[in-house]
Structure formats: C-alpha cells, structure tokens
MOPAC internal coordinates of N, CA, C and O (Angstrom, degrees):
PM7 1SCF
backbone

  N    0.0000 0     0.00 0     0.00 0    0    0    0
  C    1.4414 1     0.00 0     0.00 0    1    0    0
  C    1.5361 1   107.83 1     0.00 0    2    1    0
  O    1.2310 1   126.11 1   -53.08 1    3    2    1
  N    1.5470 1   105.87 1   126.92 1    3    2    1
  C    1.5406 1    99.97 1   169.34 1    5    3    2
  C    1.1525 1   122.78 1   -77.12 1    6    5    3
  O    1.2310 1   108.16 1   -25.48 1    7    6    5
  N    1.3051 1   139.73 1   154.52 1    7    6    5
  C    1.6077 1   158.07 1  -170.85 1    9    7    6
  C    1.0413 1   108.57 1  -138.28 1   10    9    7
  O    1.2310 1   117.11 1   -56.31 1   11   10    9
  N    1.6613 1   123.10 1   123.69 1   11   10    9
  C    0.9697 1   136.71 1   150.80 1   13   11   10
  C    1.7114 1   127.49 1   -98.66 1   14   13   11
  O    1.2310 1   129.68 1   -60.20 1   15   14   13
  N    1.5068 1    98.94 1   119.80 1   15   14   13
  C    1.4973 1   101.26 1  -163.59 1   17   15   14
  C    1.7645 1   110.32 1  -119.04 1   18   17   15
  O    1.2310 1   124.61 1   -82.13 1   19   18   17
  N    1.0668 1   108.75 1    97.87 1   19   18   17
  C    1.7355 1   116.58 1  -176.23 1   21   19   18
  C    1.6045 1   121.44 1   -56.21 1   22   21   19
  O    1.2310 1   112.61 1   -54.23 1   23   22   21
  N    1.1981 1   131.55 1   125.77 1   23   22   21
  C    1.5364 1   128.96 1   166.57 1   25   23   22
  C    1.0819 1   117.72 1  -114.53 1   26   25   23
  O    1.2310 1   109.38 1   -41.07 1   27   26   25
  N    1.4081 1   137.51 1   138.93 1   27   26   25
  C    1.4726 1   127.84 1   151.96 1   29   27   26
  C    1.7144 1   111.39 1   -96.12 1   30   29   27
  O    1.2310 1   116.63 1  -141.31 1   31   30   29
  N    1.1251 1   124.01 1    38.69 1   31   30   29
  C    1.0156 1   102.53 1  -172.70 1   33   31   30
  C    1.6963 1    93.94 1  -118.64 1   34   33   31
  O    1.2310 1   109.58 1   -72.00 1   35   34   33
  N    1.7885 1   137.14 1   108.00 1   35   34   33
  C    0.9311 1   140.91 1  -132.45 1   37   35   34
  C    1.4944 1    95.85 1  -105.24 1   38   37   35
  O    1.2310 1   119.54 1   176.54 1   39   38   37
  N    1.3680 1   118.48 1    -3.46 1   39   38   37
  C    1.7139 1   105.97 1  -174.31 1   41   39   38
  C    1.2383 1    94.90 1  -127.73 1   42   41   39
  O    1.2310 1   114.64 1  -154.29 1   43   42   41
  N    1.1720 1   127.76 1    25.71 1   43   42   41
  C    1.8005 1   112.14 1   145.88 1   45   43   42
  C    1.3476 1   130.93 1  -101.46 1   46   45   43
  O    1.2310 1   126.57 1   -43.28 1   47   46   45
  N    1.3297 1   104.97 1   136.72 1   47   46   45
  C    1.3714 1   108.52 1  -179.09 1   49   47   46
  C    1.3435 1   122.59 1   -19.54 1   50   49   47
  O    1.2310 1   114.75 1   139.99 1   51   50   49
  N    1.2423 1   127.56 1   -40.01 1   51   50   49
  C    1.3783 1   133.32 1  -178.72 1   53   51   50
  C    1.4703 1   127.46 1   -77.87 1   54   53   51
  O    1.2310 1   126.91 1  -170.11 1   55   54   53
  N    1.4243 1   104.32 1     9.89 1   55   54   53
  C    1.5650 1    97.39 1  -159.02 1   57   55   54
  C    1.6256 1   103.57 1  -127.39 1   58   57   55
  O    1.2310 1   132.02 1   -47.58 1   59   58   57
  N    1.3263 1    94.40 1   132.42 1   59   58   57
  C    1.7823 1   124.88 1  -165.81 1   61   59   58
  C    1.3242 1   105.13 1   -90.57 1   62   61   59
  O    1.2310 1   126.94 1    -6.25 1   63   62   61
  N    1.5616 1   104.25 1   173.75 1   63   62   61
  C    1.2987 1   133.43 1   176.84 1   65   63   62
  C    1.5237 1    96.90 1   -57.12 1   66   65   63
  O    1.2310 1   106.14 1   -11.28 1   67   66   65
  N    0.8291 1   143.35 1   168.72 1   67   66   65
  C    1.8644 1   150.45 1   159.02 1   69   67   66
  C    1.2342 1   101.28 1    67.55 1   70   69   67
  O    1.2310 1   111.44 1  -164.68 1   71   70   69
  N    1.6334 1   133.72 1    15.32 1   71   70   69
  C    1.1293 1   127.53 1   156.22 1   73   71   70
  C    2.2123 1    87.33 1    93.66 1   74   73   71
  O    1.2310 1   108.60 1  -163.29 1   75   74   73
  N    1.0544 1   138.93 1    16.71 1   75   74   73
  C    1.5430 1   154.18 1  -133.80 1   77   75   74
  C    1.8229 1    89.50 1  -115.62 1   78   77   75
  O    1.2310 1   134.89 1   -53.47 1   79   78   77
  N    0.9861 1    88.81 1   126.53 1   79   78   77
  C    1.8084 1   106.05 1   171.67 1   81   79   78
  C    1.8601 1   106.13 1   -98.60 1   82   81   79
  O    1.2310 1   128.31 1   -86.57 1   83   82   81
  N    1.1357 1   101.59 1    93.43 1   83   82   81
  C    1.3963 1   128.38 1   149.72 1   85   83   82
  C    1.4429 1   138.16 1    -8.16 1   86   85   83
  O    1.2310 1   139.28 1   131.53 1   87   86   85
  N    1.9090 1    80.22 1   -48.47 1   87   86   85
  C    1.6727 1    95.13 1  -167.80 1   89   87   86
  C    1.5376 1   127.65 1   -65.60 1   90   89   87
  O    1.2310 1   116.12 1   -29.90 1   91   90   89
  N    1.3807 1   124.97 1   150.10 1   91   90   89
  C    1.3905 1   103.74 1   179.33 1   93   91   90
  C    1.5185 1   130.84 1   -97.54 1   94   93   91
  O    1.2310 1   136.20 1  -149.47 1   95   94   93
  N    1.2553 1    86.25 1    30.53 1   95   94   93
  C    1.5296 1   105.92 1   178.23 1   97   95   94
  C    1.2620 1    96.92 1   175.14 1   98   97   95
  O    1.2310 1   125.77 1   -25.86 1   99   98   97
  N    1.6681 1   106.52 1   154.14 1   99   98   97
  C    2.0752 1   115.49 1  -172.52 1  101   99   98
  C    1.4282 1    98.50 1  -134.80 1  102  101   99
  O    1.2310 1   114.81 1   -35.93 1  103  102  101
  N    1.4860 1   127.44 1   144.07 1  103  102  101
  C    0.9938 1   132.91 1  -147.76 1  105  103  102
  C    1.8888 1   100.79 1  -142.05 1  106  105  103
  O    1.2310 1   117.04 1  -107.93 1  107  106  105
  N    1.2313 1   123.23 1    72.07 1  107  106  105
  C    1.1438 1   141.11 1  -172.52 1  109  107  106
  C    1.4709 1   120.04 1   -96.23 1  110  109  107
  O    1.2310 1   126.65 1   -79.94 1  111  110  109
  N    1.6977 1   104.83 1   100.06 1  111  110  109
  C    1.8419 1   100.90 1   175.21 1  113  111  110
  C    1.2740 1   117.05 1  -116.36 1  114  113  111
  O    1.2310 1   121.56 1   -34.67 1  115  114  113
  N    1.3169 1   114.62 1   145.33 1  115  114  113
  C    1.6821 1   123.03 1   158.05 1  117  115  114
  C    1.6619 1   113.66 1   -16.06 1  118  117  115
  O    1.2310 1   117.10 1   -27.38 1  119  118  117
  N    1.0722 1   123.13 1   152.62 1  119  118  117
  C    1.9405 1   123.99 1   144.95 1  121  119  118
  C    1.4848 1   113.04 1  -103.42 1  122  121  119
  O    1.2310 1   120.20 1   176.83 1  123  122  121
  N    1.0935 1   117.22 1    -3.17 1  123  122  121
  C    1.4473 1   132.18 1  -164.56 1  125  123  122
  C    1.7198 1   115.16 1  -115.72 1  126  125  123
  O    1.2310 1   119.63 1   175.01 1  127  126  125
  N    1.0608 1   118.31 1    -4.99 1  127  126  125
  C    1.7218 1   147.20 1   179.45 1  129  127  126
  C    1.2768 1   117.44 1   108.58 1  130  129  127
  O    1.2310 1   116.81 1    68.86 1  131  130  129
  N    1.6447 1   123.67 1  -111.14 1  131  130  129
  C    1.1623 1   129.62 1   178.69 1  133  131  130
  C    1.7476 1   119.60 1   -67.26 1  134  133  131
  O    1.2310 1   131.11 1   145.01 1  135  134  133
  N    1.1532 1    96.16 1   -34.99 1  135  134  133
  C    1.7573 1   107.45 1  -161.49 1  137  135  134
  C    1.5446 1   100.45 1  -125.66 1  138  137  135
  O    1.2310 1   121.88 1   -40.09 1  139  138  137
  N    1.5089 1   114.01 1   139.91 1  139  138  137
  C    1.3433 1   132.69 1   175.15 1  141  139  138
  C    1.4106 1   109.29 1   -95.99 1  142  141  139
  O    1.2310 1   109.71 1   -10.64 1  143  142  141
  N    1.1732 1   136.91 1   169.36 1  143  142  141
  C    1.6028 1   133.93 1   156.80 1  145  143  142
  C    1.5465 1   105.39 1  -132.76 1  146  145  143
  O    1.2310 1   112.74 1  -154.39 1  147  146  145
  N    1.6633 1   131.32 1    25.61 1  147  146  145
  C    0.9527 1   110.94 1   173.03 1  149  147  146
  C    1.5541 1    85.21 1   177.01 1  150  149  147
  O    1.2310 1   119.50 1    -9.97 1  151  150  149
  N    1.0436 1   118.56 1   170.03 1  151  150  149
  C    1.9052 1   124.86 1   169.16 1  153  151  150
  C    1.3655 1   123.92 1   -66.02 1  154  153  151
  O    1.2310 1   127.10 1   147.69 1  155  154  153
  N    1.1691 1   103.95 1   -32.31 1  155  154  153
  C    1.8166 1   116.68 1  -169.14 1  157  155  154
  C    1.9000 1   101.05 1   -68.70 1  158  157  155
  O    1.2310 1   126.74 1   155.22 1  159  158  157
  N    1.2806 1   104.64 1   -24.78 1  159  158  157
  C    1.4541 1   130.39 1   174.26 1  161  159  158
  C    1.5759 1   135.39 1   -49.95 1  162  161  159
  O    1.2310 1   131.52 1   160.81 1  163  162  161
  N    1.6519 1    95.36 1   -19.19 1  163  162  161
  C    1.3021 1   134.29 1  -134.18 1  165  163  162
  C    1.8737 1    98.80 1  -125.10 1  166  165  163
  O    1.2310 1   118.44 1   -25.46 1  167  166  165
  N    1.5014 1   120.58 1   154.54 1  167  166  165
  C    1.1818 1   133.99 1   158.12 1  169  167  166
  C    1.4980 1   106.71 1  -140.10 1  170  169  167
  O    1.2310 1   133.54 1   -21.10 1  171  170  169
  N    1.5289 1    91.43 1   158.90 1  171  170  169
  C    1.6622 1    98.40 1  -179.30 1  173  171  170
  C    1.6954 1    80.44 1  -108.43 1  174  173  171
  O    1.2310 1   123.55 1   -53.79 1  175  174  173
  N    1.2105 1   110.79 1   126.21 1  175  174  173
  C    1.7697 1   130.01 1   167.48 1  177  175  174
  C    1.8232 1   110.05 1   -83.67 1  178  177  175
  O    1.2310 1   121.17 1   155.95 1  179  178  177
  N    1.2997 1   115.38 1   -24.05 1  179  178  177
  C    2.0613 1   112.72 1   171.59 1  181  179  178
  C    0.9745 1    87.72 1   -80.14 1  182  181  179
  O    1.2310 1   101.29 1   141.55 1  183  182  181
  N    1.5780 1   151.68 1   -38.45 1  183  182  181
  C    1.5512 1   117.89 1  -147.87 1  185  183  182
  C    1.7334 1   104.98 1   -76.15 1  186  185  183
  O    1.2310 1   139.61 1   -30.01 1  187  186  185
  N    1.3799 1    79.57 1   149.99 1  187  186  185
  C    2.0533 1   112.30 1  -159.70 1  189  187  186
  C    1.4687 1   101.35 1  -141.92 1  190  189  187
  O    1.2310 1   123.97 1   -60.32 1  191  190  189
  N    1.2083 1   109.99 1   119.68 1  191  190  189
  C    1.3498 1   121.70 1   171.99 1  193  191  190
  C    1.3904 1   111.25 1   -59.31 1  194  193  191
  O    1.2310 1   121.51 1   -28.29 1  195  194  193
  N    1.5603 1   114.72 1   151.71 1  195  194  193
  C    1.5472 1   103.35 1   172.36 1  197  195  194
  C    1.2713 1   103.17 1   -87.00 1  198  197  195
  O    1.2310 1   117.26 1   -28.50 1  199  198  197
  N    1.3540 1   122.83 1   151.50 1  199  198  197
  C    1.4814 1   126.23 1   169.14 1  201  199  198
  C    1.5264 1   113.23 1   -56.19 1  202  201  199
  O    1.2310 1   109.15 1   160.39 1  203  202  201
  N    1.4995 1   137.93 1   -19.61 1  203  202  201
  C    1.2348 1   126.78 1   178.85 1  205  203  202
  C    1.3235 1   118.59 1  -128.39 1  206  205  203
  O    1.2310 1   126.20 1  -132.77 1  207  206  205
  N    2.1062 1   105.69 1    47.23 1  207  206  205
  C    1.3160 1   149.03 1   159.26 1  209  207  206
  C    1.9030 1   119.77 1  -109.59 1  210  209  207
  O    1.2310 1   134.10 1   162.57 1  211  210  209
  N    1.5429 1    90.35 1   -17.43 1  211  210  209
  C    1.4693 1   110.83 1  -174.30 1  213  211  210
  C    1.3867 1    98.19 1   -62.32 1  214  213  211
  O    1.2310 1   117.39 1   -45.52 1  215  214  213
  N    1.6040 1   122.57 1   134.48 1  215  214  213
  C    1.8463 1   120.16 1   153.04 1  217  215  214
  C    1.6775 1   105.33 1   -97.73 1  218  217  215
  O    1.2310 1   120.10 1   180.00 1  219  218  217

C-alpha cells in the first residue's frame, strides 16, 4: 500500500518536493510514554539533518 506522508520540515534529509517525506520508514514516539493526547506530545525519531543545513 502506498502512503503518503507530508513534512514541513525543509532541512531534513527526508524531505521532498511537495513538502513529501522520503523516508522509508517513520519512526514516531510519545514524550509522555506509551500514549500521546495530542501531536505537540509527539517526536519524529527519522528526522536527520541534511549535512549542508549543518553550522
């Protein structure tokens, strides 16, 4: 099944033309343990800086 998975975040490695996450797999955990109650709750664990985003 295809998946389409959106990013705005423009300097990670993973992130495409159409705003399109790349990755071939996304790796999303809680900050709160098992269970979130909202997004802000949340980390994206693939995001990777691009190397020519680095200071």
């Amino acid at each position: 099944m295809t998946q389409q998975v959106l990013c705005e975040v423009n300097n990670c490695t993973y992130w495409g033309s159409g705003n399109k996450c790349t990755a071939e797999a996304i790796y999303v955990v809680s900050q709160k343990g098992n269970q979130a109650s909202n997004s802000e709750e949340t980390d994206c664990k693939t995001f990777s800086p691009e190397e020519n985003q680095l200071s």
